[in-house]
TORNUDREN-832127 format. One record per atom (N, C-alpha, C, CB): x, y, z. Coordinates in steps of 0.2 Angstrom, whole numbers, plus 5000, padded with zeros to 4 digits. Last residue first. Glycine has a CB too. Example, Ala and Ser with C-alpha at 12.3 -4.5 7.8 and 13.67 -1.06 7.14 Angstrom:
2
506449895035
506849955036
506450005039
507049975029
506649725039
506249785039
506649845039
505749785045
//
This chain:
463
540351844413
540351874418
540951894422
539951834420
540451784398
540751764403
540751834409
541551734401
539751774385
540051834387
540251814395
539651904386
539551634375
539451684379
539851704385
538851674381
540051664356
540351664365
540051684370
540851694367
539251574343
539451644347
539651604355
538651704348
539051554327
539351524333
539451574339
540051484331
537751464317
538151554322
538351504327
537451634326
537251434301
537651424307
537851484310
538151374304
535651464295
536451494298
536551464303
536451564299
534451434286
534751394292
535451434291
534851294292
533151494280
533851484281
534151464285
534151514282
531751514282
532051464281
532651444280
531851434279
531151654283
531251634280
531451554275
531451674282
531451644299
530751664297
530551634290
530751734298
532551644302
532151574304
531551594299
532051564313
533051754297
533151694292
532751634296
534151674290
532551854309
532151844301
532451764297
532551924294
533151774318
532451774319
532251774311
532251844323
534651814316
534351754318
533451744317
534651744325
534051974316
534651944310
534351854310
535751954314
534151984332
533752004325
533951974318
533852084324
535351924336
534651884335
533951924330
534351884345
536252024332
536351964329
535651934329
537051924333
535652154337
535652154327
535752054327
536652224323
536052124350
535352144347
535552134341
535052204349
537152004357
537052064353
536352074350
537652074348
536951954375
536951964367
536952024364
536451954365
537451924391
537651984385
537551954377
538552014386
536351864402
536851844396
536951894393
536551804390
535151914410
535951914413
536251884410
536151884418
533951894408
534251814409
534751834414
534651764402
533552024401
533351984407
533551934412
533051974405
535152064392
534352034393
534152024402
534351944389
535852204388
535552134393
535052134392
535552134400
535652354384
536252304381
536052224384
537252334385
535552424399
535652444392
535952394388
536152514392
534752344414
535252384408
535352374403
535652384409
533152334419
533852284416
534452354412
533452214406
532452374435
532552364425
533152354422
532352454420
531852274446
532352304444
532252314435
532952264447
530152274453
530652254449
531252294448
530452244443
529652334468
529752354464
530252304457
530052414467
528952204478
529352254476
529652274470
529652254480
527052184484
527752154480
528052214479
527652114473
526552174498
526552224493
527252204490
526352304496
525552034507
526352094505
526252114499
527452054506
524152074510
524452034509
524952074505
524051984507
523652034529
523452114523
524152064519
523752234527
522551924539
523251954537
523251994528
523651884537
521251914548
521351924542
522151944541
520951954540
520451924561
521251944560
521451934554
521751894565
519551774557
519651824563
520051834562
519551814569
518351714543
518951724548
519251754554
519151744546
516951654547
517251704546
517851714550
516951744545
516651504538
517051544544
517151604545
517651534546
515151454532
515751464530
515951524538
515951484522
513951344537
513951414535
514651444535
513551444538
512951194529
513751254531
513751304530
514451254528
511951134527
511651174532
512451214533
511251134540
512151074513
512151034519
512051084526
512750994519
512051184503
512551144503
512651124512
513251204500
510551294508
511051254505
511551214507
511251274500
509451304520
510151304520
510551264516
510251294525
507851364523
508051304519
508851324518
507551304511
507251374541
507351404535
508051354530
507551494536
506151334551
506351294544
506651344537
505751244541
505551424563
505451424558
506151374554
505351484557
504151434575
504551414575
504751394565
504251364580
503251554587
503251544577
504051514576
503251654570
502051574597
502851564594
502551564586
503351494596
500751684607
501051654601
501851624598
500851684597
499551704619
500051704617
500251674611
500451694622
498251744632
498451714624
499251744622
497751754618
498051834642
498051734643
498151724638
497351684645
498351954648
498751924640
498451864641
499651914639
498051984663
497852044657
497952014649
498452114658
498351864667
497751884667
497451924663
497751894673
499551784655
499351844661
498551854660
499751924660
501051724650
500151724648
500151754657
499451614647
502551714638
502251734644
501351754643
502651784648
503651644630
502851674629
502551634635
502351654620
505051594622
504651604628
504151624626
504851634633
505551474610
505451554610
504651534617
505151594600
506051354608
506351384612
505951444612
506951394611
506651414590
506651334594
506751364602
507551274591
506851524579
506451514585
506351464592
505751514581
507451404567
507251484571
506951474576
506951544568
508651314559
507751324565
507951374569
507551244571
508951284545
509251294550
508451344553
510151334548
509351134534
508951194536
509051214543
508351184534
510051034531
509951084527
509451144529
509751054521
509350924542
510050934537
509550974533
510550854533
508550954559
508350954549
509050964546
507751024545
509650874572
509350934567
508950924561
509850964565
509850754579
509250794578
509350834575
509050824583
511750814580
511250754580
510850774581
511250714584
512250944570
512050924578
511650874575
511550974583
512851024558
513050964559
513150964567
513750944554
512351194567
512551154561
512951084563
513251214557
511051184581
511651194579
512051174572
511851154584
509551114586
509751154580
510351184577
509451194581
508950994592
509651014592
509651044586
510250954593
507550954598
507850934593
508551014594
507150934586
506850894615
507050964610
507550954605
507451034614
505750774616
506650814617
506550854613
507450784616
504550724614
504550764617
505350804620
504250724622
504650604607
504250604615
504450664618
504450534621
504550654594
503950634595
504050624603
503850594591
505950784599
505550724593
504650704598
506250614593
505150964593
505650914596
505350874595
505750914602
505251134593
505051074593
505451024595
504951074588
504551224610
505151204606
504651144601
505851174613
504251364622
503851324614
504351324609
503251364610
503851394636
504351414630
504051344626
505251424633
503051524649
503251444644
503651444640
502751414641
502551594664
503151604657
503251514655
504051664660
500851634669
501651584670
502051604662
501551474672
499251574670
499951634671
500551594672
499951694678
498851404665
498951454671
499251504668
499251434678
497951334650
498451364651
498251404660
498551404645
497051294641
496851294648
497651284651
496251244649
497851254627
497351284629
497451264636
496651274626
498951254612
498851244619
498551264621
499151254622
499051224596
498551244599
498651234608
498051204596
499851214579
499851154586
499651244594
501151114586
499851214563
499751244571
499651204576
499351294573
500851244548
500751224553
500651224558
500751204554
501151324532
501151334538
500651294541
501151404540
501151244516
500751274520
500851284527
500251244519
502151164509
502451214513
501851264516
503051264508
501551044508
501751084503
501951154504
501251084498
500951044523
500951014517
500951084510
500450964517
501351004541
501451044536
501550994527
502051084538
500550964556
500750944549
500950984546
500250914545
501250934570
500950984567
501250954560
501151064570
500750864587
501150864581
500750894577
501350784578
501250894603
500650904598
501050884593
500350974597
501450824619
501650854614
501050834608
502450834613
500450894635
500650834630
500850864624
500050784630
500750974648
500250964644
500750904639
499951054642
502651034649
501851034652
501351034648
501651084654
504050944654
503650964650
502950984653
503650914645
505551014658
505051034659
504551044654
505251074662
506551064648
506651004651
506150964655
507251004654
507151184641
506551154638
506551054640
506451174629
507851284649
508251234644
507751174642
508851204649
506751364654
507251404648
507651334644
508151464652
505351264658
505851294658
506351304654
506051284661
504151224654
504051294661
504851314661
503751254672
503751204637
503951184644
503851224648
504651164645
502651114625
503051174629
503151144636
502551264629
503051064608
502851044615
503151114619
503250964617
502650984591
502651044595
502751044604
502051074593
503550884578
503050904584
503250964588
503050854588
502950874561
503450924563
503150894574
503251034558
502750804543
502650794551
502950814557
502550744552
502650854528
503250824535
502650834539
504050874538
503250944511
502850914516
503050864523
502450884511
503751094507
503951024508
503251004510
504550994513
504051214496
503651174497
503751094498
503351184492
504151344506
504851304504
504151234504
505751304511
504051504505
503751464507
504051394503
502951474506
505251644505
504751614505
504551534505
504551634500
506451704509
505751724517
505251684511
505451844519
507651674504
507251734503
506651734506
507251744495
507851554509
508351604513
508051684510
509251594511
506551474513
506951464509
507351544512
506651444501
505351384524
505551434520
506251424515
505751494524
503951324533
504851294532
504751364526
504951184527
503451344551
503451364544
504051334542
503451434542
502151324564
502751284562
502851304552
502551194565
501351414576
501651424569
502251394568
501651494567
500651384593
501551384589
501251384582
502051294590
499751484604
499851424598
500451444595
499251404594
499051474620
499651474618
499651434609
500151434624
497951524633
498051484625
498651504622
497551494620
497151504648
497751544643
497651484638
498651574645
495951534656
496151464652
496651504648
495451414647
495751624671
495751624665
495951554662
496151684663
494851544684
495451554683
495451564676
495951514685
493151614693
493451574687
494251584684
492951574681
493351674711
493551704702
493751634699
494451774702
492451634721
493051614716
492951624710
493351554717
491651734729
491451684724
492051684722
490851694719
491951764746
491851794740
491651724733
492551844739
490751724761
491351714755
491251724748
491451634754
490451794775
490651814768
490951804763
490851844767
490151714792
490751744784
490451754780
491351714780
489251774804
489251724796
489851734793
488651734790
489851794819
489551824813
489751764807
489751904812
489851744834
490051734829
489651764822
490051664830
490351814851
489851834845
490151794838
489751924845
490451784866
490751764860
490251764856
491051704860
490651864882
490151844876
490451834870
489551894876
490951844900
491051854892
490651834888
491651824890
491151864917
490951854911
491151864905
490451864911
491551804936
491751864928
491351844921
492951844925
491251804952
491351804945
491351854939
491051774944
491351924963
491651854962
491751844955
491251794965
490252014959
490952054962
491452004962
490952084969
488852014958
489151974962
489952004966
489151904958
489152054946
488652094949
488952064956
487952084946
490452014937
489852024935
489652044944
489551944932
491652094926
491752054930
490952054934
492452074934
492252044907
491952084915
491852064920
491452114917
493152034895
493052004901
492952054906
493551964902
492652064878
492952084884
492652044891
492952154885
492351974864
492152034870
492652024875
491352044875
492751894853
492651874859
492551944862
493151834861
491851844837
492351904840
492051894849
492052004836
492251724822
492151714831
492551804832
492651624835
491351684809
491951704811
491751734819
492351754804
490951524799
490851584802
491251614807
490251594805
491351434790
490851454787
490651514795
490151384783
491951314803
491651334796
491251384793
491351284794
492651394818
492051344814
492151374807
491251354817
494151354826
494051384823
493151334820
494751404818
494051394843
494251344839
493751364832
494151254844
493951534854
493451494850
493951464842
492751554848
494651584866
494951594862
494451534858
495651584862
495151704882
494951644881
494751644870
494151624889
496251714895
495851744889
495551694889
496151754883
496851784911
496551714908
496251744901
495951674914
497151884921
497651864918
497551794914
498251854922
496051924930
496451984924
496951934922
496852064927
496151784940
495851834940
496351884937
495551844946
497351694947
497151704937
496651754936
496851624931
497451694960
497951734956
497751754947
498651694957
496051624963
496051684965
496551714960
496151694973
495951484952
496151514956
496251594954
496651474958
493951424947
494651464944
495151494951
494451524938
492751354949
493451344953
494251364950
493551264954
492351344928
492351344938
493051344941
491951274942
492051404914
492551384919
492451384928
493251434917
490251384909
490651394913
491651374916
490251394916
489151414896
489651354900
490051414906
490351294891
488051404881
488351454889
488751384892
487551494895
487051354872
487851404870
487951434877
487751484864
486051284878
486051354878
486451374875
486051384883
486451154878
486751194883
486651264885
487251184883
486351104866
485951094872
486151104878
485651034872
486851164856
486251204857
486051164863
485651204851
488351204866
488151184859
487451214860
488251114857
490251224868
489751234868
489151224862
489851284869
491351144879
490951114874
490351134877
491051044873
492651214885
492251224887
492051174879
492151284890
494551184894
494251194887
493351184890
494551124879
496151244901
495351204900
494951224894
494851224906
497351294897
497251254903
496551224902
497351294909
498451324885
497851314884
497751254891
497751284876
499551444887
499351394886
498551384888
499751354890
499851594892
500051554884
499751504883
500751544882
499351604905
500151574904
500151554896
500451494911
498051524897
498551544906
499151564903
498651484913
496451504892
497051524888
497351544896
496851584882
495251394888
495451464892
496451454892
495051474902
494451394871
494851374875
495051424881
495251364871
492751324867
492951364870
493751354873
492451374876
492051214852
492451214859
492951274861
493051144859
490351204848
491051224846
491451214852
491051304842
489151074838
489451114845
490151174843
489751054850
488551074826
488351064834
488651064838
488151004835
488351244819
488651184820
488351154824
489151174823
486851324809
487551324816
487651244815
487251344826
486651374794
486651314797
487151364803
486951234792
486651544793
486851494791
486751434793
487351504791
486151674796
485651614794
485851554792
485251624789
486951774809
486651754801
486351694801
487151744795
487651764821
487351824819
487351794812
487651894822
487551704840
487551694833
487251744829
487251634832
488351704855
487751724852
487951724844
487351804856
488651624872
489051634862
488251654861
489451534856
489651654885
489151644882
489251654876
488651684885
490451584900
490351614893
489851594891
490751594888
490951644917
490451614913
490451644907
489851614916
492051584930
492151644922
491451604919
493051624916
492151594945
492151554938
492051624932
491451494937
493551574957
493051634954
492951564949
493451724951
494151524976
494251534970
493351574964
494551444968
495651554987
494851564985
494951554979
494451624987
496051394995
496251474988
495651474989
496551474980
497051295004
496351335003
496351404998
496151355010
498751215002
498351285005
497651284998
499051385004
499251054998
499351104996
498851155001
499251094987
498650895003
499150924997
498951024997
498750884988
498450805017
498150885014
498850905010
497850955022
497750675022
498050715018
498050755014
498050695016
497450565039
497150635034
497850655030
496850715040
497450405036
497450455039
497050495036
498050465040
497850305028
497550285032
497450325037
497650235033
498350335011
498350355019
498050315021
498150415022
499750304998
498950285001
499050325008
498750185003
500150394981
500350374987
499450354992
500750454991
500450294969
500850354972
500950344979
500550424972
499550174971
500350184966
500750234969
500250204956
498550134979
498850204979
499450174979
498750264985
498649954982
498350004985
498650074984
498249994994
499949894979
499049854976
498449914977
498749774984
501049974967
500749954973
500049934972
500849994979
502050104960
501850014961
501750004967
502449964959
502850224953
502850174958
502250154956
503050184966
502950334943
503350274941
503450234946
503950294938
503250474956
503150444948
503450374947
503650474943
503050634962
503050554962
502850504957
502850524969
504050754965
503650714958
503550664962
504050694950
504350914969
504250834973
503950804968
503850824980
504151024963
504751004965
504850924970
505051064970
503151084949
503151034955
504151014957
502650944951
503151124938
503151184943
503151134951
502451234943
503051044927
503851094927
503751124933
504151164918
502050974928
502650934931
503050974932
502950884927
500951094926
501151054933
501751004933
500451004935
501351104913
501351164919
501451124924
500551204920
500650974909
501550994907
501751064914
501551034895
499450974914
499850944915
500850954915
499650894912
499051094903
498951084911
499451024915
498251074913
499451014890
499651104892
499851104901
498751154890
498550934889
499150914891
499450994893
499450864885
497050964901
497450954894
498150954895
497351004889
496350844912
496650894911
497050894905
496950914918
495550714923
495750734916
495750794912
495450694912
495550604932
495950664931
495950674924
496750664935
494350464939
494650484933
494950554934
494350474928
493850394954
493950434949
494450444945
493750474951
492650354965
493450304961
493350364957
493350214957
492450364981
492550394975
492850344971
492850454974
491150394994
491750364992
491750374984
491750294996
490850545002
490550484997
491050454995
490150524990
490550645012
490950595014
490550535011
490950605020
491450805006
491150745006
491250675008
491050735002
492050945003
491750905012
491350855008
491050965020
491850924988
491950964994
491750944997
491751004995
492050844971
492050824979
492250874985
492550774979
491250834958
491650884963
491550874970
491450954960
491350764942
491150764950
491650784954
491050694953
490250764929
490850784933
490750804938
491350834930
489450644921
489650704923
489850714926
489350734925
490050544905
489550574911
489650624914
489350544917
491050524896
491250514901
490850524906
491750544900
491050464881
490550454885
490650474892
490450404885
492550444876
491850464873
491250484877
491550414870
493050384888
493250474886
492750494883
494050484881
492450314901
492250314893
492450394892
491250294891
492650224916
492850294913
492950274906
493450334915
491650084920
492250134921
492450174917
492650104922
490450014926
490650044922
491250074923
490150074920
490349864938
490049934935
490649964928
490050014944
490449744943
490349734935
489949814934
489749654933
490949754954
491449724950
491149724941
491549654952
490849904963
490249854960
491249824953
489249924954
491949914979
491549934974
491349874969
491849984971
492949914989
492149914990
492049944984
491749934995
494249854995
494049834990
493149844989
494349784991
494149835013
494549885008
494149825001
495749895010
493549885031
493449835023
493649885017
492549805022
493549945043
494049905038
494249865032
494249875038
492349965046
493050035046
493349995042
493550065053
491149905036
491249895044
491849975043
491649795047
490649935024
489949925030
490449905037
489249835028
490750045014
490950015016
490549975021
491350045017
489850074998
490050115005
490450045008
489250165012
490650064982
489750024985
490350054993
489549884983
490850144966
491050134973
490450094976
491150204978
491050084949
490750114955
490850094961
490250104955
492150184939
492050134942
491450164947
492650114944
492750334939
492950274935
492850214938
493550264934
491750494934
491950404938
492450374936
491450334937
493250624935
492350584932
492550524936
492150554920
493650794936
493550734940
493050674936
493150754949
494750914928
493950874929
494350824931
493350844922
495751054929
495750974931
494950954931
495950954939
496851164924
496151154928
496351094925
495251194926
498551264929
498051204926
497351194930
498551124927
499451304939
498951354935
498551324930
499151404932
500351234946
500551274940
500051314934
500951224935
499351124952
499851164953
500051184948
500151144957
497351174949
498251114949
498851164950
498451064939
495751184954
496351214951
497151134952
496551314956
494751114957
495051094952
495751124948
494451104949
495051014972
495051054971
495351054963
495251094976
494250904983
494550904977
494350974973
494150834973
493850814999
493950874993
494650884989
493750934996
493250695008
493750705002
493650794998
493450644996
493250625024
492950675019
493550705015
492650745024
492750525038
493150555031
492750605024
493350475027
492650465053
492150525048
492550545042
492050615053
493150425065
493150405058
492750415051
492950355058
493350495074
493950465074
493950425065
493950405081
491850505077
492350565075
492950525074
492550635081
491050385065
491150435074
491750475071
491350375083
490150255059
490250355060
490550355067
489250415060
489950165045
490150175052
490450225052
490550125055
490050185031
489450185035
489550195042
489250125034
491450225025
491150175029
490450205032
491650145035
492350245009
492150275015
491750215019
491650335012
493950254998
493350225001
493150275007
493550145003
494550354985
494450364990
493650324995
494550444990
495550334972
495050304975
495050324982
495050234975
496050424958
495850444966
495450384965
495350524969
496450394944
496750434950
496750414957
496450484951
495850234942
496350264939
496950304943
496150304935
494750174948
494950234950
495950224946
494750244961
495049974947
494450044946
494950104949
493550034953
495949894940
495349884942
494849934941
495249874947
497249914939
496849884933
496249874936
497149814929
497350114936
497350054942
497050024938
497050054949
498750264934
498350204930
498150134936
498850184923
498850434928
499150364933
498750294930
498750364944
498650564925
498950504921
499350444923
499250534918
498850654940
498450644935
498750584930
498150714931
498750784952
498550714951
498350684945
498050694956
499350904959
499250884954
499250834953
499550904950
499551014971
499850954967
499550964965
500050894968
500151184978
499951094981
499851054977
499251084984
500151314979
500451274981
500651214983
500551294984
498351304975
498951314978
499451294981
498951344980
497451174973
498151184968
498451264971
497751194958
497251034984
497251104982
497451114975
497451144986
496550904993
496950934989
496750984984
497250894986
496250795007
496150865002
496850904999
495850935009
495650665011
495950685006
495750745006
495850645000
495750535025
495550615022
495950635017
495550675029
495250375031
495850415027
495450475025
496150375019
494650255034
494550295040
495150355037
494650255048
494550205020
493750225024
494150255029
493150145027
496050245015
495550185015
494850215019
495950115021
496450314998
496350335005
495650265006
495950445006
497650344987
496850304986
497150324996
496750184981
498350414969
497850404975
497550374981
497450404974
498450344957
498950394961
498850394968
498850474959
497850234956
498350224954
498850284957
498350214946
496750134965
496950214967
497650204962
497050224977
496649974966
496150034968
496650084968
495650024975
497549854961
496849874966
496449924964
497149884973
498649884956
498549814956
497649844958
499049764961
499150054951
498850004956
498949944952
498050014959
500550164945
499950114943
500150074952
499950044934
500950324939
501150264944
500450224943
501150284953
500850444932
501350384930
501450354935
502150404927
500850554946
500950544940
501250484937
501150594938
500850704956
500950644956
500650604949
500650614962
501850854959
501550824957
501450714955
501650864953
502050974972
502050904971
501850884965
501750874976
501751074982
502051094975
502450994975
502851204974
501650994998
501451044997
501851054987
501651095004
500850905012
501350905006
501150965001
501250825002
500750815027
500450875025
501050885020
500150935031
499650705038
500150715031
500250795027
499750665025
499350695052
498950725047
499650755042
498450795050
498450595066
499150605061
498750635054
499750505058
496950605068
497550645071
497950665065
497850595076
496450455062
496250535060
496650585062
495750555062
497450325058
497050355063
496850425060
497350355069
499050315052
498450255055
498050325058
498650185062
500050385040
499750365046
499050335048
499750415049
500250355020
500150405027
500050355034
499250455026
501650325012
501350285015
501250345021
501650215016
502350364994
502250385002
501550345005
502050485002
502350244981
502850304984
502650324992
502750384978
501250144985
501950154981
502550204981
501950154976
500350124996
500750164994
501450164992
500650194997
500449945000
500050005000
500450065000
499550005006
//
C-alpha cells in the first residue's frame, strides 16, 4: 500500500505535502495515484499543492479511490475534497471510474460493483466535485496536456513510476492535505450567433493561462451556448483569455471580460457572425499556339511536306514538359498549328522536338537537326497573364543549301605583302643576265622566218 508515500493510522496524524506532482504510477487494486482507506481524508488543492493525474489502476479509480464506511464517529468520519485548480495553474475534471458500494464495517477495503462501468472518454457522464464529502469515489483526472505539462515543470516533489496493490503514488489511512485553501472565481461564457447559416453542433471554448491552453468548454444547442470555467484560482483573475476553435463558414469576436454583479465572478460573450465568402474568380484558360513554317533564305514558302512536333515547357532549357506533345502537319509548305489551351499565368517556352518530346538540336552538323535547314525560334518563351491569357511562337525551317554549312568567318585576316618594285635591266642585257648582241638575234629570227638555216657560233660573254 502506497507506492511512493505511505500516510498514518487514525484521524489525528495528518500528512501534510505541498507543489508536488503525482503521475505515471499504477495500482493492482484501487487508486493508481491516490487512494485513502474508509477511515483516510483527502484534500487537495492547487495552491501550492499538486496535481494528480495520468496514473493508472487495473481495476477501478485510475486517479483517486477514496473508500468510505457507513460506520460514523469522530475518529472515523472521512471526507474528500477535490479542488479543480492544479499546481502550475492548470484545471482538472474529476469523472467515475467505476462504482464505489460504502463500506459496512471501518476495515473493509475493496468496495465497489465488479461489474459497474468505468471511465468512457467518449462518454464520460458528469463531473464530479468532491467538497466535504463523505461519498466514496473512484475517479478519473482529466486535464489537457498543456495543464499537466505546467504541473510537472512547477512541482518539486514528483512521484512517479511506483507500484502497489493500494495508491501507486501514494495511500493513507489517515488525513491528507496536498497544498493551501484558495479562494476561487468562475468565468461564465456565452456565444450568440449572427446569420442564417446552418450552426454547428457544437463548438469548443479554449481558456487560455500562461499562453497555454488550461481548459476547454463544449458549447452547443443543448446547453444553451453557455458553459462555465469553475473553481478558477483567485491569482488568474485579469490574467486568463479565452479563444473559440475555429468553425466553418463563420467567424468568432470574443468581448471583453467583466466582472459580474456578484463581484466573484466574471463573464464573456462570444459573438459569431456568418462569413462572407467571396465567389471564386473562374481562373482564365490561357492559350498558347505555335506556327510551324519551312522557307527558303528569301522568306518564301519552301514546298515540303512532313510531320513536325510541338511541345512546351516551364523551363528555359525545355526539360520541363507541360500538357502533352502535339504534332503539326505541314503540306506543301502550307504553315502548321499546334494549339495549347487551359493554360495557368506563367512564362512557357515552345520548342520542337521528337515525338516523346526532346528538343531537337538545332546547331550546324547536331544530332536531331533537319539537314539543310536551319530552325528559328526553337525555344521561344511566351508569357500568359490575366491581362494576356493568349500568346504565340512561330517556329521556323529555313531552307540552307550545301548541307546546312555556313562558312567561317575568319578572325584577324592577314593584309597581303605588297610586292617589290622590279629592277629594269640595263642597256644592252637581257633579262636572263647573258650579254647578246641585238642586230645578231634580230638577224637569227628573220632567216628562221624565212628558212635559212645559219650556222652561228657565238661566246657567251662570261661574267
Amino acid at each position: 500500500m502506497g507506492g511512493g508515500i505511505y500516510g498514518g493510522l487514525g484521524a489525528k496524524p495528518n500528512l501534510k505535502l505541498s507543489n508536488m506532482a503525482v503521475y505515471s504510477n499504477t495500482a493492482s487494486s484501487m487508486g493508481g495515484g491516490l487512494y485513502s482507506c474508509p477511515t483516510g481524508r483527502i484534500y487537495l488543492y492547487g495552491k501550492n499543492g499538486g496535481a494528480v493525474f495520468g496514473n493508472k489502476s487495473d481495476t477501478v479509480g485510475d486517479d483517486i479511490s477514496a473508500e468510505r464506511t457507513m460506520y460514523k464517529s469522530d475518529a472515523t468520519t472521512s471526507y474528500t475534497t477535490l479542488s479543480n485548480s492544479m499546481l502550475g495553474g492548470g484545471i482538472v475534471h474529476y469523472y467515475n471510474d467505476g462504482v464505489p458500494v460504502m463500506s459496512t464495517t471501518v476495515n473493509n477495503v475493496d468496495n465497489y460493483s465488479p461489474t459497474g462501468a468505468r471511465y468512457n472518454a467518449l462518454d464520460p457522464g458528469d463531473e464530479v466535485t468532491p467538497n466535504e464529502s463523505t461519498t466514496p469515489y473512484l475517479l478519473k483526472a482529466v486535464a489537457t496536456k498543456d495543464a499537466e505539462k505546467m504541473a510537472e515543470d512547477a512541482a518539486s516533489l514528483k512521484i512517479t513510476n511506483n507500484s502497489a496493490g493500494y495508491g501507486g503514488g501514494i495511500a493513507t489511512n489517515a488525513s491528507l492535505t496536498i497544498g493551501e485553501k484558495d479562494k476561487v472565481w468562475n468565468l461564465n461564457v456565452s456565444k450568440t450567433w449572427s446569420g442564417n447559416k446552418a450552426k454547428p453542433a457544437s463548438v469548443t471554448v479554449d481558456l487560455i493561462y500562461g499562453g497555454k491552453v488550461i481548459d476547454t468548454l463544449k458549447l452547443s444547442a443543448k446547453n444553451n451556448w453557455k458553459g462555465t470555467f469553475k473553481n478558477l484560482a483567485e491569482v488568474m483573475k485579469g490574467k486568463v483569455s479565452i479563444s473559440e476553435e475555429s468553425v466553418s463558414g463563420w467567424t468568432a469576436s470574443v468581448g471583453g471580460i467583466t466582472a459580474e454583479k456578484d463581484g466573484t465572478d466574471q463573464s464573456v460573450t462570444i459573438t459569431n457572425t456568418e462569413s462572407v465568402t467571396p465567389p471564386t474568380p473562374t481562373p482564365t484558360a490561357g492559350t498558347i499556339t505555335v506556327t510551324k513554317k519551312t522557307l527558303n533564305q528569301s522568306g518564301q514558302a519552301v514546298k515540303v511536306s512532313g510531320t513536325f512536333y510541338i511541345t512546351l515547357f516551364s523551363d528555359e532549357k525545355c526539360t520541363k514538359i507541360v500538357g502533352q506533345t502535339q504534332s503539326v502537319a505541314v503540306r506543301d509548305g502550307v504553315p502548321g498549328t499546334a494549339t495549347f489551351t487551359g493554360l495557368a499565368t506563367g512564362k512557357y517556352y515552345a520548342a520542337e522536338t521528337n515525338a516523346d518530346g526532346t528538343k531537337l538540336i538545332t546547331e550546324p552538323a547536331a544530332a536531331g537537326k533537319y539537314v539543310g535547314y536551319d530552325v528559328t525560334g526553337n525555344g521561344t518563351a511566351v508569357t500568359l497573364s490575366a491581362e494576356n491569357p493568349s500568346g504565340t511562337a512561330v517556329i521556323t525551317n529555313v531552307y540552307s543549301p550545301a548541307g546546312h554549312k555556313t562558312p567561317k568567318t575568319p578572325t584577324n585576316p592577314k593584309t597581303p605583302t605588297t610586292p617589290t618594285t622590279p629592277t629594269t635591266p640595263a642597256s644592252g642585257t637581257s633579262q636572263t643576265g647573258d650579254n647578246f648582241n641585238v642586230g645578231l638575234w634580230t638577224l637569227l629570227a628573220v632567216l628562221g622566218l624565212t628558212g635559212i638555216t645559219v650556222p652561228v657560233w657565238f661566246r657567251r660573254k662570261r661574267g
